[in-house]
C-alpha positions as CSV (number, residue, x, y, z in Angstrom):
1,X,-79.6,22.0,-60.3
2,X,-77.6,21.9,-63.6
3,X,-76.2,18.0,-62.2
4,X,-80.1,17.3,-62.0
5,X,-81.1,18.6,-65.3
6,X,-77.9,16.7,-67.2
7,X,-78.9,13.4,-67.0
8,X,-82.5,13.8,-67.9
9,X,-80.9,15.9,-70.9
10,X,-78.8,13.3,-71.8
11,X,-81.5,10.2,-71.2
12,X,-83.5,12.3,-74.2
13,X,-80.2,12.7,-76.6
14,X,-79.7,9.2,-76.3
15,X,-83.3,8.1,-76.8
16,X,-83.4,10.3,-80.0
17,X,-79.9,8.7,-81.1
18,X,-81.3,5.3,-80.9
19,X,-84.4,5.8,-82.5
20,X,-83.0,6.6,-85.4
21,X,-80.9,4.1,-85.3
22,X,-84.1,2.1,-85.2
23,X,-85.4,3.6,-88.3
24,X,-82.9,2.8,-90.7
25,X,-82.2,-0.7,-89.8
26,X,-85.9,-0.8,-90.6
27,X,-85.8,1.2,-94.1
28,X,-82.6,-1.0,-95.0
29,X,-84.5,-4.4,-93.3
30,X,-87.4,-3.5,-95.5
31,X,-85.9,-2.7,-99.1
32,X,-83.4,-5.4,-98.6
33,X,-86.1,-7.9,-97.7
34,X,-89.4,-7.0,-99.1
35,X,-88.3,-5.0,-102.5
36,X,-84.5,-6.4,-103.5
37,X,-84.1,-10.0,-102.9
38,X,-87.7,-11.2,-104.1
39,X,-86.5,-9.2,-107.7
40,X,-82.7,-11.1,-107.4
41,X,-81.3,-8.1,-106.5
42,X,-78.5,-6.7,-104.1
43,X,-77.0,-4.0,-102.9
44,X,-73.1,-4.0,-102.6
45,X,-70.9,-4.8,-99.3
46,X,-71.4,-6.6,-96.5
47,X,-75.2,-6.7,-96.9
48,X,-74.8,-7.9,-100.5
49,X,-72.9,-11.2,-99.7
50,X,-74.9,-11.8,-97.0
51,X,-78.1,-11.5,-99.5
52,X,-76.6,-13.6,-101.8
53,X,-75.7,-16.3,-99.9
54,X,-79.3,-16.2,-99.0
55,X,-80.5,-15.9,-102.5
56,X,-78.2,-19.4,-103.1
57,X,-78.8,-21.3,-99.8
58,X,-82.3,-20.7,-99.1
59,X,-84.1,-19.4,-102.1
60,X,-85.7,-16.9,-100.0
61,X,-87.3,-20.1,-98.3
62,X,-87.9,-19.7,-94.2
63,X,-84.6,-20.9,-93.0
64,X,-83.7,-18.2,-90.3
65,X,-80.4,-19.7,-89.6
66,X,-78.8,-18.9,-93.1
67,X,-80.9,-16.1,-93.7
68,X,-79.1,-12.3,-94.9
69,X,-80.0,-11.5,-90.9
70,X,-77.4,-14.1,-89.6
71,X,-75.0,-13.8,-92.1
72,X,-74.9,-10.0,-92.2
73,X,-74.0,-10.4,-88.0
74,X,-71.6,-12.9,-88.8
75,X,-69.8,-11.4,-91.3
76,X,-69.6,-7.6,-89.8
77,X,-68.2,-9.5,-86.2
78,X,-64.3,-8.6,-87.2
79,X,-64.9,-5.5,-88.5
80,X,-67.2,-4.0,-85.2
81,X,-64.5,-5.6,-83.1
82,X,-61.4,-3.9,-84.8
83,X,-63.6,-0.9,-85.0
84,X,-64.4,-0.8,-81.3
85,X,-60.7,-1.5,-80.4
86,X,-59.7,1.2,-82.3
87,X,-61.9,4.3,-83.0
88,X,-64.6,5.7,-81.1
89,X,-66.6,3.3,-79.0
90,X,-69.6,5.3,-79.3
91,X,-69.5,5.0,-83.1
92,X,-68.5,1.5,-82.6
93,X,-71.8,0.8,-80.1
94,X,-74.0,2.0,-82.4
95,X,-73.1,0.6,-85.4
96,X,-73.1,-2.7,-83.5
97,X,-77.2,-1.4,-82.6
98,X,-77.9,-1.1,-86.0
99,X,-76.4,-4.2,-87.2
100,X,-78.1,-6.6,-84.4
101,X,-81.1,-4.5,-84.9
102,X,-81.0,-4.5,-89.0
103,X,-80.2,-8.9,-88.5
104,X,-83.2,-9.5,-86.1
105,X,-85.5,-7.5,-88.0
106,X,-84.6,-9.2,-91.3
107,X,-85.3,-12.6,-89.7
108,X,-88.7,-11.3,-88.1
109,X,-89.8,-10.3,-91.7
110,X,-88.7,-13.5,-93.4
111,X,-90.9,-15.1,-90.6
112,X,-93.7,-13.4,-91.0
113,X,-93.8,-13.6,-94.7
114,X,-94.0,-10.0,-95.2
115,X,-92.8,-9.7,-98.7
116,X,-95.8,-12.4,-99.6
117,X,-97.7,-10.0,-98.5
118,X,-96.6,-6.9,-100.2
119,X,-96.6,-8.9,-103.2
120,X,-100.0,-10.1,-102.7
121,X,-101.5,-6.2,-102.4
122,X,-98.8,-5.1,-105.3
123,X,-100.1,-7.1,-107.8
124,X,-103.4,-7.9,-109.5
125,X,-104.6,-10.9,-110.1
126,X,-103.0,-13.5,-112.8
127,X,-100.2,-10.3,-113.0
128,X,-96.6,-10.9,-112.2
129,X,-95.0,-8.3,-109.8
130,X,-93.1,-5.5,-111.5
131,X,-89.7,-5.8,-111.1
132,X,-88.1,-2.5,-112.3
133,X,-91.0,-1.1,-109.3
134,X,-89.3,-2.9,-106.5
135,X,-86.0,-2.2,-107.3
136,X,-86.7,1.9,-107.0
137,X,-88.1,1.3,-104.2
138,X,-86.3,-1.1,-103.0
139,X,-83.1,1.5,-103.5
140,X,-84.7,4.5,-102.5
141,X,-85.5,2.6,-99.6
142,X,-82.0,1.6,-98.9
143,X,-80.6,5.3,-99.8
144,X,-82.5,6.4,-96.6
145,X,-80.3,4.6,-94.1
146,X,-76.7,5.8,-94.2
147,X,-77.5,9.9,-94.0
148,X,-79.6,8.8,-91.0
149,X,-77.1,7.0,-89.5
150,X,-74.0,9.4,-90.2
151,X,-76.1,11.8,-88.4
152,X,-76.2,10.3,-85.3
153,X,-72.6,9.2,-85.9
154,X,-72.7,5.8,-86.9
155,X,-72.8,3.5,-89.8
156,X,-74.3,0.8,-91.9
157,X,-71.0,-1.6,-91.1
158,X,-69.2,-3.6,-93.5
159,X,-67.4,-1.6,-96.4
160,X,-68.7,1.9,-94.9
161,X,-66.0,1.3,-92.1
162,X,-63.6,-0.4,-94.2
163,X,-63.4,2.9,-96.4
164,X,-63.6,5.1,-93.4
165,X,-60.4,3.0,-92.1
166,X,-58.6,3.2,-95.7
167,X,-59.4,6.9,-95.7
168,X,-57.5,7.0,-92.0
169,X,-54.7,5.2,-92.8
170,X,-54.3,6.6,-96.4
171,X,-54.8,10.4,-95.2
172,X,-57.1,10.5,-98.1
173,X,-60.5,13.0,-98.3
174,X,-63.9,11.7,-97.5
175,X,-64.9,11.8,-101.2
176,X,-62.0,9.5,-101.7
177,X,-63.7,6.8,-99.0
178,X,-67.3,7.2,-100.7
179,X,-65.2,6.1,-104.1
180,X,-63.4,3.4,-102.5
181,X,-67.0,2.4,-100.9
182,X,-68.8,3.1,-104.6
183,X,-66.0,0.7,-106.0
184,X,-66.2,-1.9,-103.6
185,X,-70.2,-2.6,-104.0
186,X,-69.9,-2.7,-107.2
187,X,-67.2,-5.6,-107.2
188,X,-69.6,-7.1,-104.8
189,X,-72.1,-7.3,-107.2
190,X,-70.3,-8.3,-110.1
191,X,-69.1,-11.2,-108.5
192,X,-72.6,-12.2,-106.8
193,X,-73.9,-12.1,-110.3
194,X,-71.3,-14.4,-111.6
195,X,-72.2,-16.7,-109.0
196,X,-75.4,-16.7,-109.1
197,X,-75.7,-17.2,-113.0
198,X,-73.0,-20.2,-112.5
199,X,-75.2,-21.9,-109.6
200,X,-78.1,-21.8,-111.4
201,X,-77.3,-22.6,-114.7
202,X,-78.6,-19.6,-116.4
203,X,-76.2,-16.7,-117.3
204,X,-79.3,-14.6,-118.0
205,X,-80.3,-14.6,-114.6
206,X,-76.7,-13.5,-113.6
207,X,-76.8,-10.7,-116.0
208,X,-80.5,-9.6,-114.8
209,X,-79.1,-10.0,-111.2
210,X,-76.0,-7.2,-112.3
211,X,-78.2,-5.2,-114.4
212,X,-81.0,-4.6,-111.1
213,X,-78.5,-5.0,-109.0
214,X,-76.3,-2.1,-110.5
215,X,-79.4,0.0,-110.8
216,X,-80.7,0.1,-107.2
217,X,-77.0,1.0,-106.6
218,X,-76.8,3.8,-108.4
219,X,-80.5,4.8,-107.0
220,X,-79.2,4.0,-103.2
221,X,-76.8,6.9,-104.5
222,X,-78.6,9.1,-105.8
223,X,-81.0,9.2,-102.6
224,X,-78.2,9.6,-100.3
225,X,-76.4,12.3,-102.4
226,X,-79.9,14.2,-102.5
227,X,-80.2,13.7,-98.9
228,X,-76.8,15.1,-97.8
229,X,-77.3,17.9,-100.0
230,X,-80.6,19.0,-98.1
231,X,-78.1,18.9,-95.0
232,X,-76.3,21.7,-96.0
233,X,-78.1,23.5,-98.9
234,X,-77.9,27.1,-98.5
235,X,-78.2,30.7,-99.9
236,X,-75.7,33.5,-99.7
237,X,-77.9,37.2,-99.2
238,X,-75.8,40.1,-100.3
239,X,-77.8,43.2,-99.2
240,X,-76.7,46.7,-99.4
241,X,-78.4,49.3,-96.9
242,X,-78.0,52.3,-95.1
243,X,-79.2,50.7,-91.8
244,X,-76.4,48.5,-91.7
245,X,-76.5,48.3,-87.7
246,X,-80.3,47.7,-87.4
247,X,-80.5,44.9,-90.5
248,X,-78.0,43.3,-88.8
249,X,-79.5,43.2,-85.8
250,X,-82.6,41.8,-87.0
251,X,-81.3,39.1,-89.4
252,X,-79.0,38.0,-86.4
253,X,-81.5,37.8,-83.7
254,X,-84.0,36.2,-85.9
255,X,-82.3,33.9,-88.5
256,X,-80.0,33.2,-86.0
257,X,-76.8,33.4,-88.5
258,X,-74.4,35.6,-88.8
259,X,-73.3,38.1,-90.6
260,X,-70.2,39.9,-92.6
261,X,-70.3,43.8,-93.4
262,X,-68.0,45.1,-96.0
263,X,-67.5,48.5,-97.1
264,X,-68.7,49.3,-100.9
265,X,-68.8,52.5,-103.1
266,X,-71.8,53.1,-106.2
267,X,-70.5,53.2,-109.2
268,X,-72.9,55.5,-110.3
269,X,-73.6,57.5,-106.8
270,X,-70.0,57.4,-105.4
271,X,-71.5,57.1,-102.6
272,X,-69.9,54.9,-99.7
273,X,-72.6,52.0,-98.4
274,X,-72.1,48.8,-96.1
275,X,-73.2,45.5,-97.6
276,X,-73.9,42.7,-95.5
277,X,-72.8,38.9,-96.5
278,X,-75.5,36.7,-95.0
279,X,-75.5,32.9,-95.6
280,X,-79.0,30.9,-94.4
281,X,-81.0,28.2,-95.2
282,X,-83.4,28.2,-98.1
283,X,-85.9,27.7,-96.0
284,X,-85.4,30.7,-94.5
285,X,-85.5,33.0,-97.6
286,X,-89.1,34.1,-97.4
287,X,-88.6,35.6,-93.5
288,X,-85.6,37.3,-94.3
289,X,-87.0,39.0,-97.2
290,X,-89.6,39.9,-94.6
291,X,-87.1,41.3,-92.6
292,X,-85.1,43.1,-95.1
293,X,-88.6,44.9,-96.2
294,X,-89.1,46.0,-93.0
295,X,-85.8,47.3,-91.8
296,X,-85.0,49.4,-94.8
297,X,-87.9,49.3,-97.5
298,X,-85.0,51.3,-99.7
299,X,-81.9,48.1,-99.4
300,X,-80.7,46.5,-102.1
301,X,-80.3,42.4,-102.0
302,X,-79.9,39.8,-104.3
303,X,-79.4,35.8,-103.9
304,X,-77.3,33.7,-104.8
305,X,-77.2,29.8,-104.2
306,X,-74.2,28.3,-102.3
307,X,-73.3,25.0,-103.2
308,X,-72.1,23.5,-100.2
309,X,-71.7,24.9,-96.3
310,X,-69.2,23.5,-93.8
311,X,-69.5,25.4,-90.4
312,X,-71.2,26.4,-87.3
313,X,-75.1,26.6,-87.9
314,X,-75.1,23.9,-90.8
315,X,-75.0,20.1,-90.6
316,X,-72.1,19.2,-92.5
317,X,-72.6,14.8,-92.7
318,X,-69.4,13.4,-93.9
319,X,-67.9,11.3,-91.3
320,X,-64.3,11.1,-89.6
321,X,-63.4,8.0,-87.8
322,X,-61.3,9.8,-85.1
323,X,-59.2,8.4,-81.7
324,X,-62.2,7.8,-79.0
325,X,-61.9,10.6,-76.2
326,X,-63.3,9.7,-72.9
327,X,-64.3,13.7,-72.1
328,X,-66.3,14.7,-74.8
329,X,-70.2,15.2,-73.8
330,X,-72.7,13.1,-75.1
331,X,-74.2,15.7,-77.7
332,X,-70.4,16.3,-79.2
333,X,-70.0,12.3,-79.5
């Protein structure tokens, strides 16, 4: 029985896995083509020379075959290939999805003229579009994509692996790879703007280019730090009872977290109590009060937040490019 029901278990993991990966190659697809590149505006890394070898070969024209799409596949080729040689194939697969996925769907929205069109509805009549408008969204947009991705372990390609590789070989801390990544797209668009203010002839238009440019960055950021945050934002209960054994009971059965008891003595009573260290998600706050109510109408609890949680029962979403092993299951890949 359990060989029958595995398969069908993992056909359903997997279809989940790549829908996602559908999603944000479509959020990216769509603030890269729609919101950013009609206001001269990139977004660093891999996707940002692509964009801007768009911006200067095309000028947004319909020529598919020098669009961001192709060069963005192009460009990422060495990097999936060292990637799959090395580190986890599975990682490796799916950032290759997102990539071919991310590419096709730029060139189908090029074709069909869907930024026209959003411009069209965005803007009245005789009005020019609003160019501070499309780059939030356009960045927002963007910040959507990586969180999804790094929770179905994978990535957006380009300098996300290159600082996951860095951080390998350099044995240095995740938030040292984000940095690395941070600094890299930021070169990227310096340099774009450069170049695009010396093609055209018009150092203003480079500067606009960095200015936008810098500023969907740092929104791209800000989304994706909010985002990861939400993954593991928590609250720490400290509740002290005399029905130790039956809150604890409760809270674990029904938050489904556990909990720590340690001893404690009043300071005013001198009398010797249990308090119970819960940590749960905010969301949860409003049932365990419930809970706590009902177990012992007389306990004690404050809360306090918790800043970050790395362990069993919270999605921790900083990624480790590790050696590929052949045994692990599809839900721990």
């Amino acid at each position: 029985m359990k060989n029958q029901i595995q398969p069908k278990r993992s056909f359903v993991y997997n279809l989940k896995q790549y829908l996602l990966i559908f999603l944000a190659s479509l959020a990216t697809a769509v603030s890269v083509e729609v919101f950013l590149l009609p206001a001269n505006a990139i977004v660093g890394g891999v996707l940002g020379v692509s964009s801007i070898l768009d911006l200067l070969l095309t000028g947004l024209e319909s020529k598919w075959y020098f669009s961001s799409g192709i060069w963005l596949i192009v460009l990422n080729i060495p990097i999936i290939i060292y990637c799959f040689l090395i580190y986890r194939r599975r990682f490796a697969v799916k950032t290759m999805v997102y990539l071919l996925l991310l590419g096709t769907e730029l060139i189908a929205l090029r074709e069909c003229r869907v930024a026209e069109l959003v411009k069209t509805v965005m803007t009245k009549e005789g009005d020019t579009y609003d160019k501070v408008l499309y780059v939030l969204l356009g960045g927002a947009l963007h910040g959507v994509s990586l969180p999804i991705l790094l929770s179905v372990n994978a990535s957006t390609g380009g300098t996300d692996i290159v600082g996951l590789i860095v951080q390998k070989h350099s044995k240095k801390s995740s938030s040292d790879a984000m940095r690395f990544i941070l600094l890299a797209n930021a070169v990227v668009i310096t340099v774009a703007s450069v170049v695009f203010g010396l093609v055209n002839k018009d150092p203003a238009e480079g500067i606009d280019m960095f200015i936008y440019s810098m500023a969907a960055l740092f929104i791209c950021e800000i989304v994706q730090e909010a985002i990861f945050k939400g993954f593991s934002s928590a609250i720490e209960l400290e509740i002290t009872t005399d029905k130790p054994l039956e809150m604890t009971q409760e809270l674990t059965t029904q938050l489904k977290h556990g909990l720590t008891s340690v001893k404690v003595v009043g300071g005013y009573s001198h009398v010797e109590r249990e308090m119970l260290l819960c940590v749960i998600h905010k969301s949860q706050l409003v049932k365990a009060r419930r809970i706590i109510n009902h177990v012992d109408p007389n306990a004690f609890a404050y809360v306090e937040n918790v800043k970050e949680v790395i362990g069993n029962g919270f999605a921790n979403k900083e990624i480790e490019l590790e050696q590929e092993d052949e045994t692990d299951s599809p839900e721990q890949r």
